[in-house]
N, CA and C atoms as a LAMMPS dump frame, in Angstrom:
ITEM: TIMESTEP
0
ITEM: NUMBER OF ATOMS
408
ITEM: BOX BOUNDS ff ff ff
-5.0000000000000000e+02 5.0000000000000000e+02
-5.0000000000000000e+02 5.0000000000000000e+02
-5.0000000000000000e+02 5.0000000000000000e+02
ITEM: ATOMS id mol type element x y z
1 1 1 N 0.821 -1.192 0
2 1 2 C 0 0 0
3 1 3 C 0.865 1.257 0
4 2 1 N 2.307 1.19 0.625
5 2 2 C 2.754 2.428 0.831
6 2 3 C 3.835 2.512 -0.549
7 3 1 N 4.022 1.993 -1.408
8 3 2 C 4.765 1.501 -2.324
9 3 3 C 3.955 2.213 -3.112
10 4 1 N 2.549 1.946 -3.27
11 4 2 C 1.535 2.204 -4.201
12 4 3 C 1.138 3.91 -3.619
13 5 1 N 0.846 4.344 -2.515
14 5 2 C 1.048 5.5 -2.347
15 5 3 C 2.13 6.336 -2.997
16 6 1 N 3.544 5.74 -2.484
17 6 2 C 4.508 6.417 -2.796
18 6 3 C 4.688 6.813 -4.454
19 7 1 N 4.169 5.641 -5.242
20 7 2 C 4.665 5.819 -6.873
21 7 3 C 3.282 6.931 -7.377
22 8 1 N 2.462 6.64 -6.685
23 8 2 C 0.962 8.127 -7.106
24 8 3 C 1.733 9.283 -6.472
25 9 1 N 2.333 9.907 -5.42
26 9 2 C 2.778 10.85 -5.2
27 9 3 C 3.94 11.248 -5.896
28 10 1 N 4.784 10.074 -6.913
29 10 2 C 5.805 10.637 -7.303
30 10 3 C 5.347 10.982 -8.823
31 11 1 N 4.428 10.151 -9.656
32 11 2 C 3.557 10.324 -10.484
33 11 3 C 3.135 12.085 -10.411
34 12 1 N 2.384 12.324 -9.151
35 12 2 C 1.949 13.734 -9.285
36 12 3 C 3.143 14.725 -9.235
37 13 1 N 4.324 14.296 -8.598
38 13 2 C 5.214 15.421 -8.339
39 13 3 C 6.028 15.37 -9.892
40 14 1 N 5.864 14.817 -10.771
41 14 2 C 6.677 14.709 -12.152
42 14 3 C 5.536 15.548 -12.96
43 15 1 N 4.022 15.326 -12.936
44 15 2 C 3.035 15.81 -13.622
45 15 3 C 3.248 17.483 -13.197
46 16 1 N 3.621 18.319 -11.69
47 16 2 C 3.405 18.676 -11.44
48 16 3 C 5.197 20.148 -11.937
49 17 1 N 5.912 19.16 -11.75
50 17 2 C 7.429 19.694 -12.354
51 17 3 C 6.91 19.931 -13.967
52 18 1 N 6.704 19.131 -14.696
53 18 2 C 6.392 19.449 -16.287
54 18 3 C 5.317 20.755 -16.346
55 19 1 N 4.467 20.51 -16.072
56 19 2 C 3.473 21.286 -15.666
57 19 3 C 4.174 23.104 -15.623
58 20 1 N 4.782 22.83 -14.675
59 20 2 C 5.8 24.249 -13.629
60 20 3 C 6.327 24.358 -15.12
61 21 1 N 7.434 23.702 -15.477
62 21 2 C 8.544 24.319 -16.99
63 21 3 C 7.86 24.637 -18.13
64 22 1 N 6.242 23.845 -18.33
65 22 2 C 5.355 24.11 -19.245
66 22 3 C 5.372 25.908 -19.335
67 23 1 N 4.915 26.34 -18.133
68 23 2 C 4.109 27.537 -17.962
69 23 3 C 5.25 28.538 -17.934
70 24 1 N 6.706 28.119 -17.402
71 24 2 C 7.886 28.766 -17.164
72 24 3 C 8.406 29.213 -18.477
73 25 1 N 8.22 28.47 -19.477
74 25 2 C 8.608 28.101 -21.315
75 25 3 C 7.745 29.125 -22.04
76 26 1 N 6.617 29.426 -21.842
77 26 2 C 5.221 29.889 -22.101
78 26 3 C 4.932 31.068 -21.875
79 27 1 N 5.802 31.775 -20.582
80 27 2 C 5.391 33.07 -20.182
81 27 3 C 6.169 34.102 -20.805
82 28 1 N 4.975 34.933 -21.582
83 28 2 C 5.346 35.965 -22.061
84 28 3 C 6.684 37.349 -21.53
85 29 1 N 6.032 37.408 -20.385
86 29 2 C 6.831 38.097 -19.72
87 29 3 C 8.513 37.602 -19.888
88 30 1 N 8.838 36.269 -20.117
89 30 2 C 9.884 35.58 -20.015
90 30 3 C 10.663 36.059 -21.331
91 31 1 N 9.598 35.981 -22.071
92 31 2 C 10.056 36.151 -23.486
93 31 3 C 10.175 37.225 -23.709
94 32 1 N 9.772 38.195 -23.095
95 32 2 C 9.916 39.838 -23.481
96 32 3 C 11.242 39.749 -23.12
97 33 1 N 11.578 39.679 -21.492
98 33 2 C 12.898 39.543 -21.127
99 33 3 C 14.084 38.893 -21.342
100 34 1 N 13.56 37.781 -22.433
101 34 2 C 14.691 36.977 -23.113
102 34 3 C 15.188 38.189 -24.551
103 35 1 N 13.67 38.791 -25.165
104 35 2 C 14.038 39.45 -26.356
105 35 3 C 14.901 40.488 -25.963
106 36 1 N 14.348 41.577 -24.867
107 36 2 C 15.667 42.396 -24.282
108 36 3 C 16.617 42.342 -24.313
109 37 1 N 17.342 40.701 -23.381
110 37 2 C 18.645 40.84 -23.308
111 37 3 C 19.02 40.364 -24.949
112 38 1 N 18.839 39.449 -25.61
113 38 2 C 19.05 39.57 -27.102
114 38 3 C 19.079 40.821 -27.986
115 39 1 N 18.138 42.159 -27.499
116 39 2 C 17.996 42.977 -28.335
117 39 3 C 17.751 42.558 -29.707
118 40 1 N 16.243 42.323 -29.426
119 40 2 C 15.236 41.669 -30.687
120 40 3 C 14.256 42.481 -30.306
121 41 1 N 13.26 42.606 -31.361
122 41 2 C 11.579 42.971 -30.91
123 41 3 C 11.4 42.041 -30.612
124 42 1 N 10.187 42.672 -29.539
125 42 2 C 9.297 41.688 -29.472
126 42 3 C 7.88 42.659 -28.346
127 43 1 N 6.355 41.453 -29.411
128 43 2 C 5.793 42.804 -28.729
129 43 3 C 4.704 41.699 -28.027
130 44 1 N 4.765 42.231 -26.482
131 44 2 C 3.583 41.593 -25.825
132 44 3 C 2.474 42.499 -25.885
133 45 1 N 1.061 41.895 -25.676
134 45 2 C -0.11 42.296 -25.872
135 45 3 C -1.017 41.763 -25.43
136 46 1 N -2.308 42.011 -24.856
137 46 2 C -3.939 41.251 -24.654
138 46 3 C -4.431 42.238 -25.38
139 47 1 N -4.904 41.848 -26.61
140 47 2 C -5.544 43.048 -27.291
141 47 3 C -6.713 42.845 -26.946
142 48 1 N -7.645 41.955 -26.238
143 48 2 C -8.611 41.562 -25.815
144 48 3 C -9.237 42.693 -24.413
145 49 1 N -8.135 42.963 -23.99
146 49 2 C -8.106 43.952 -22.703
147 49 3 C -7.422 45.145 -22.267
148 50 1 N -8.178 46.139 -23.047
149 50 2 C -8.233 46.879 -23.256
150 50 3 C -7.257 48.15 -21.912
151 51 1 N -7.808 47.549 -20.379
152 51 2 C -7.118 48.523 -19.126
153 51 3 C -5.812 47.426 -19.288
154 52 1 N -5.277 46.71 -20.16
155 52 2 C -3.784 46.308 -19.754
156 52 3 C -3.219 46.829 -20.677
157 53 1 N -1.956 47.695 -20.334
158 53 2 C -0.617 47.794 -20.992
159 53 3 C -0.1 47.18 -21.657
160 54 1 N -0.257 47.623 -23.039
161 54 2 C 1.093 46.399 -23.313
162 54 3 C 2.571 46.755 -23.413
163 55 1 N 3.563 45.584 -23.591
164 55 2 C 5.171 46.204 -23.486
165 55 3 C 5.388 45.562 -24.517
166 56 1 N 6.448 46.324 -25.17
167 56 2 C 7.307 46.138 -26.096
168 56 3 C 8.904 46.574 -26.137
169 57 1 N 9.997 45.135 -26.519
170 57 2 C 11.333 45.572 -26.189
171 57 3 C 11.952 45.945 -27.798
172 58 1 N 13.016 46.638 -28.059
173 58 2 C 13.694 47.08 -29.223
174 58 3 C 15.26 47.49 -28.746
175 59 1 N 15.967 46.899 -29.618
176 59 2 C 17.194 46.778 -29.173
177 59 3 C 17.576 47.144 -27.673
178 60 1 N 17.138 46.34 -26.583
179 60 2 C 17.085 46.351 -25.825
180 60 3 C 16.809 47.093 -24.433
181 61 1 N 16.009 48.058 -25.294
182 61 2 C 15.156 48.929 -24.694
183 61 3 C 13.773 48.61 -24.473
184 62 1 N 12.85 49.151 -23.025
185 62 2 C 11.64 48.428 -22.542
186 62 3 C 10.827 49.568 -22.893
187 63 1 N 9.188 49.485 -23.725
188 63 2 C 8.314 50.641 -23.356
189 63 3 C 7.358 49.622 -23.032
190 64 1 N 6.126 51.276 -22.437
191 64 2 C 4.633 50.703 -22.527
192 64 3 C 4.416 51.217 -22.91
193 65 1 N 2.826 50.6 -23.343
194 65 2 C 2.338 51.786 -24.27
195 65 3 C 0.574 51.582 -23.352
196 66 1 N -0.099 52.584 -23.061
197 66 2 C -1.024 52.914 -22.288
198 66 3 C -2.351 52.702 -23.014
199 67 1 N -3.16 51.887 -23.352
200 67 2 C -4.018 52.158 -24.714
201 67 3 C -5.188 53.262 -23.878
202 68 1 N -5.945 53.875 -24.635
203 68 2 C -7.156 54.333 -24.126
204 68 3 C -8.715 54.071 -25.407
205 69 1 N -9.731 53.837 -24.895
206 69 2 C -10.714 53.177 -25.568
207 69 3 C -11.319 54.568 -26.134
208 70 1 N -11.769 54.714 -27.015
209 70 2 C -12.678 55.942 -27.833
210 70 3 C -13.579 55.572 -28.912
211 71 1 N -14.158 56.2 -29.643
212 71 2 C -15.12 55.807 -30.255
213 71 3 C -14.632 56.077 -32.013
214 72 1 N -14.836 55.035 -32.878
215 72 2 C -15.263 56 -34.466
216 72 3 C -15.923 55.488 -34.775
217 73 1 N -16.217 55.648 -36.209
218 73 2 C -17.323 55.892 -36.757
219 73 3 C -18.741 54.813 -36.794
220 74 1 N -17.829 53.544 -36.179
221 74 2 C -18.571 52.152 -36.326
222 74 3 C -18.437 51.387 -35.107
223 75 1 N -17.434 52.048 -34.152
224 75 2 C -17.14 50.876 -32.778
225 75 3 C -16.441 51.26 -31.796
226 76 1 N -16.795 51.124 -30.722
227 76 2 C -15.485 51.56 -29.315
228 76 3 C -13.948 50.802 -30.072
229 77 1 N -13.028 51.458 -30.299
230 77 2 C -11.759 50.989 -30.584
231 77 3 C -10.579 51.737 -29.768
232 78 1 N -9.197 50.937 -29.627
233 78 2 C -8.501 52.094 -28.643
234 78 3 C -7.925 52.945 -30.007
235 79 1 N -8.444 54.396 -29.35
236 79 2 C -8.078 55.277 -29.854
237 79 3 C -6.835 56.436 -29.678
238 80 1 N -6.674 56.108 -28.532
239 80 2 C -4.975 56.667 -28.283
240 80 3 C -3.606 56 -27.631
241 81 1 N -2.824 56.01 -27.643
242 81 2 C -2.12 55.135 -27.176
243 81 3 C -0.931 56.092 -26.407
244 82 1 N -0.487 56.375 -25.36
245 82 2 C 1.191 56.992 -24.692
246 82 3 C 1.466 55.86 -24.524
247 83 1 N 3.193 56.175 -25.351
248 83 2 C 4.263 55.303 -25.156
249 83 3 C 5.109 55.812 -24.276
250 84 1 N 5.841 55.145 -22.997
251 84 2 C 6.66 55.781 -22.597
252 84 3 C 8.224 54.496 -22.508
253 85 1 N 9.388 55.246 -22.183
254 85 2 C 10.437 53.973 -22.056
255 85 3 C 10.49 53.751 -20.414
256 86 1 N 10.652 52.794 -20.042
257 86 2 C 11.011 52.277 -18.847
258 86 3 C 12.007 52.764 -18.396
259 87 1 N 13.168 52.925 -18.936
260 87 2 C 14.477 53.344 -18.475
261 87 3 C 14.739 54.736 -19.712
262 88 1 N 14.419 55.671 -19.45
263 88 2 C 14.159 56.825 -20.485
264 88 3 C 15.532 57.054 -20.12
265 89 1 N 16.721 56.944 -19.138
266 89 2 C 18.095 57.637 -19.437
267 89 3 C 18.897 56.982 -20.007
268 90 1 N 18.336 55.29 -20.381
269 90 2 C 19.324 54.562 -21.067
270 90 3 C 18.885 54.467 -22.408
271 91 1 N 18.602 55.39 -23.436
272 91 2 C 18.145 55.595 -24.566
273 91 3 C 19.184 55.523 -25.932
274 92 1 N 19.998 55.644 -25.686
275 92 2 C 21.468 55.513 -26.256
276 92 3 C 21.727 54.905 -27.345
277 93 1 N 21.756 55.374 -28.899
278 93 2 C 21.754 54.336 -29.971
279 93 3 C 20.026 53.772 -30.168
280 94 1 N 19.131 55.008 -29.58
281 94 2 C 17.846 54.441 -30.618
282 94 3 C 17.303 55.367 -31.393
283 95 1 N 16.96 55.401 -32.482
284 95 2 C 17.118 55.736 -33.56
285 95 3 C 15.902 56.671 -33.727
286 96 1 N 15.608 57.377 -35.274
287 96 2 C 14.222 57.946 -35.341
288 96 3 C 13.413 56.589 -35.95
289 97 1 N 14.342 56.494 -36.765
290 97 2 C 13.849 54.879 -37.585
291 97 3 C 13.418 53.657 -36.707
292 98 1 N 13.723 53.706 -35.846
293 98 2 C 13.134 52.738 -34.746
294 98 3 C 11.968 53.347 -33.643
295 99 1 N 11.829 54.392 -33.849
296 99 2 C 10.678 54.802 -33.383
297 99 3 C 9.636 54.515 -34.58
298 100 1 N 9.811 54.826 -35.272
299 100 2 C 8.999 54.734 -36.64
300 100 3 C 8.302 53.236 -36.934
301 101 1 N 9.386 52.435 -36.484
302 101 2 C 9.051 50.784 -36.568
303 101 3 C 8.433 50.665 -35.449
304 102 1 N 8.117 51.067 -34.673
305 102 2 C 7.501 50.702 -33.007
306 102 3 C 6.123 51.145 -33.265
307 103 1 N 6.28 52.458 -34.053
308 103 2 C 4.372 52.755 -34.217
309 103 3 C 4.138 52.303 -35.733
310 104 1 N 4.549 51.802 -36.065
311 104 2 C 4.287 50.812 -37.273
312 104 3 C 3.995 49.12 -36.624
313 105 1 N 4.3 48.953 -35.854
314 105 2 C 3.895 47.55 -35.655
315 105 3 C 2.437 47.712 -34.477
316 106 1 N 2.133 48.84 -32.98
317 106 2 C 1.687 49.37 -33.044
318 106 3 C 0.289 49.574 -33.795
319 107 1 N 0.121 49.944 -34.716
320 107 2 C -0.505 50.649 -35.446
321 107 3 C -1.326 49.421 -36.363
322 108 1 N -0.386 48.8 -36.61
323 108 2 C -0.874 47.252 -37.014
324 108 3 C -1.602 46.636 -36.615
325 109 1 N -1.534 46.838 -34.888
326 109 2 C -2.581 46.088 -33.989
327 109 3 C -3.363 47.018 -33.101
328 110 1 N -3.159 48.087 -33.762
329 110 2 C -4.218 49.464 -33.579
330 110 3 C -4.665 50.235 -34.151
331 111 1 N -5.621 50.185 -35.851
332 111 2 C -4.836 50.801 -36.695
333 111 3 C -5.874 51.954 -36.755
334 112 1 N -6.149 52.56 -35.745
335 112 2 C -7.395 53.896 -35.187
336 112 3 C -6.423 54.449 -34.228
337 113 1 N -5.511 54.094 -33.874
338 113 2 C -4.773 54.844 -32.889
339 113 3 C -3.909 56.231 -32.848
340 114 1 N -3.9 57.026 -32.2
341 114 2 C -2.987 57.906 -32.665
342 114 3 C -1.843 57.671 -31.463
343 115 1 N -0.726 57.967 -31.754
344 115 2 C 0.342 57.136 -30.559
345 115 3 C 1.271 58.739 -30.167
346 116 1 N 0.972 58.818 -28.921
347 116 2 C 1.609 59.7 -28.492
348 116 3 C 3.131 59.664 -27.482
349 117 1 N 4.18 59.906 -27.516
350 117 2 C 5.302 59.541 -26.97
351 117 3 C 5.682 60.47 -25.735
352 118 1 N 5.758 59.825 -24.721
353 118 2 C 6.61 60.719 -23.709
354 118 3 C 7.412 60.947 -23.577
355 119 1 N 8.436 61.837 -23.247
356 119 2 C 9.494 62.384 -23.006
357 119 3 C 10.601 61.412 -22.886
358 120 1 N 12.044 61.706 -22.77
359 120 2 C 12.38 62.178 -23.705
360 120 3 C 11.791 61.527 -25.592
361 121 1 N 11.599 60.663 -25.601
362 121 2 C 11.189 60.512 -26.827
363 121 3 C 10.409 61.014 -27.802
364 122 1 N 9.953 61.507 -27.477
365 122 2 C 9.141 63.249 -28.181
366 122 3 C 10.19 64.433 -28.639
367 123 1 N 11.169 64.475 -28.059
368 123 2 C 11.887 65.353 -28.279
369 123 3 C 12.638 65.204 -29.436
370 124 1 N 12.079 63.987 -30.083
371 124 2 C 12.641 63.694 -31.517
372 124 3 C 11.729 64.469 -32.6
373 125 1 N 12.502 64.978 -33.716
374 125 2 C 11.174 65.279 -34.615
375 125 3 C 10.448 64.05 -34.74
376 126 1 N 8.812 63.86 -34.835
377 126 2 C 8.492 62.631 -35.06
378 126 3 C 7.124 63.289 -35.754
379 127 1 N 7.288 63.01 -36.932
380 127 2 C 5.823 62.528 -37.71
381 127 3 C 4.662 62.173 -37.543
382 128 1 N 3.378 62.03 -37.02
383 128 2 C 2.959 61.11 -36.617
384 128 3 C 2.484 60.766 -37.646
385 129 1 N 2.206 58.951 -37.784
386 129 2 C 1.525 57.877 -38.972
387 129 3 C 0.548 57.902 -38.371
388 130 1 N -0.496 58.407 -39.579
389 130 2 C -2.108 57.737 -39.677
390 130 3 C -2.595 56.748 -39.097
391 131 1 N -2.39 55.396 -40.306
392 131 2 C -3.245 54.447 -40.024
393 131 3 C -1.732 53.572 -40.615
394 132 1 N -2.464 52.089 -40.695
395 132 2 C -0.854 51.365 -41.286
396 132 3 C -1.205 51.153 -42.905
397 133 1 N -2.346 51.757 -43.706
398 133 2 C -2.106 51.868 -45.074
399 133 3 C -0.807 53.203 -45.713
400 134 1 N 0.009 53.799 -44.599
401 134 2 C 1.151 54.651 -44.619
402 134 3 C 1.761 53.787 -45.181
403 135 1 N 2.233 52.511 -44.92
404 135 2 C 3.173 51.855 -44.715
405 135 3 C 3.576 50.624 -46.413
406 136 1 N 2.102 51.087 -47.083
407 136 2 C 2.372 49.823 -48.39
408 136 3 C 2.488 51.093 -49.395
């Protein structure tokens, strides 16, 4: 009986380890922070939910971007977006052109948005893009 106990408890503690590395492998957050230190994009999102932030990393720089919900002509859509950087003094080597790609991808998965930048990153001349038919 305790043999047979023992191999169901070790059964659950193996189901329960896979399980753990499953979700560890899986988490976004992980992957933002893997793309960081790589200095890759990469863009997390719930576009489903609307009061969450999403983040996005670029050559190894962190923003958010704040969505806010508004109305046009056919549907509540988010209609504005502030971006700000996480670490705004370690900005060093990012580009206008990489701002440009940030509200281009952005824009892709917002494409009613108007994207407004906080400081210092504003202090770039910056254009703002329409919609993402700018972009073909």
């Amino acid at each position: 009986m305790i043999i047979l106990l023992f191999r169901l408890l070790l059964l659950l503690a193996i189901a329960f380890i896979m399980y753990t590395a499953y979700k560890f492998i899986v988490n976004p957050r992980r992957k933002l922070d893997l793309a960081r230190d790589k200095k890759e994009f990469y863009f997390h999102d719930n576009q489903e939910d609307t009061k969450e932030n999403f983040l996005m990393t670029l050559k190894g720089h962190v923003f958010e971007g704040e969505k806010y919900l508004g109305t046009t002509e056919d549907a509540f859509e988010v209609v504005t977006i502030n971006v700000s950087a996480h670490d705004p003094n370690k900005l060093q080597g990012l580009e206008r052109e990489d701002i440009y790609f940030m509200e281009k991808e952005i824009l892709l998965r917002y494409p009613h948005a108007s994207i407004e930048w906080k400081y210092p990153i504003n202090r770039l001349i910056i254009h703002p893009l329409k919609n993402h038919d700018d972009f073909h």
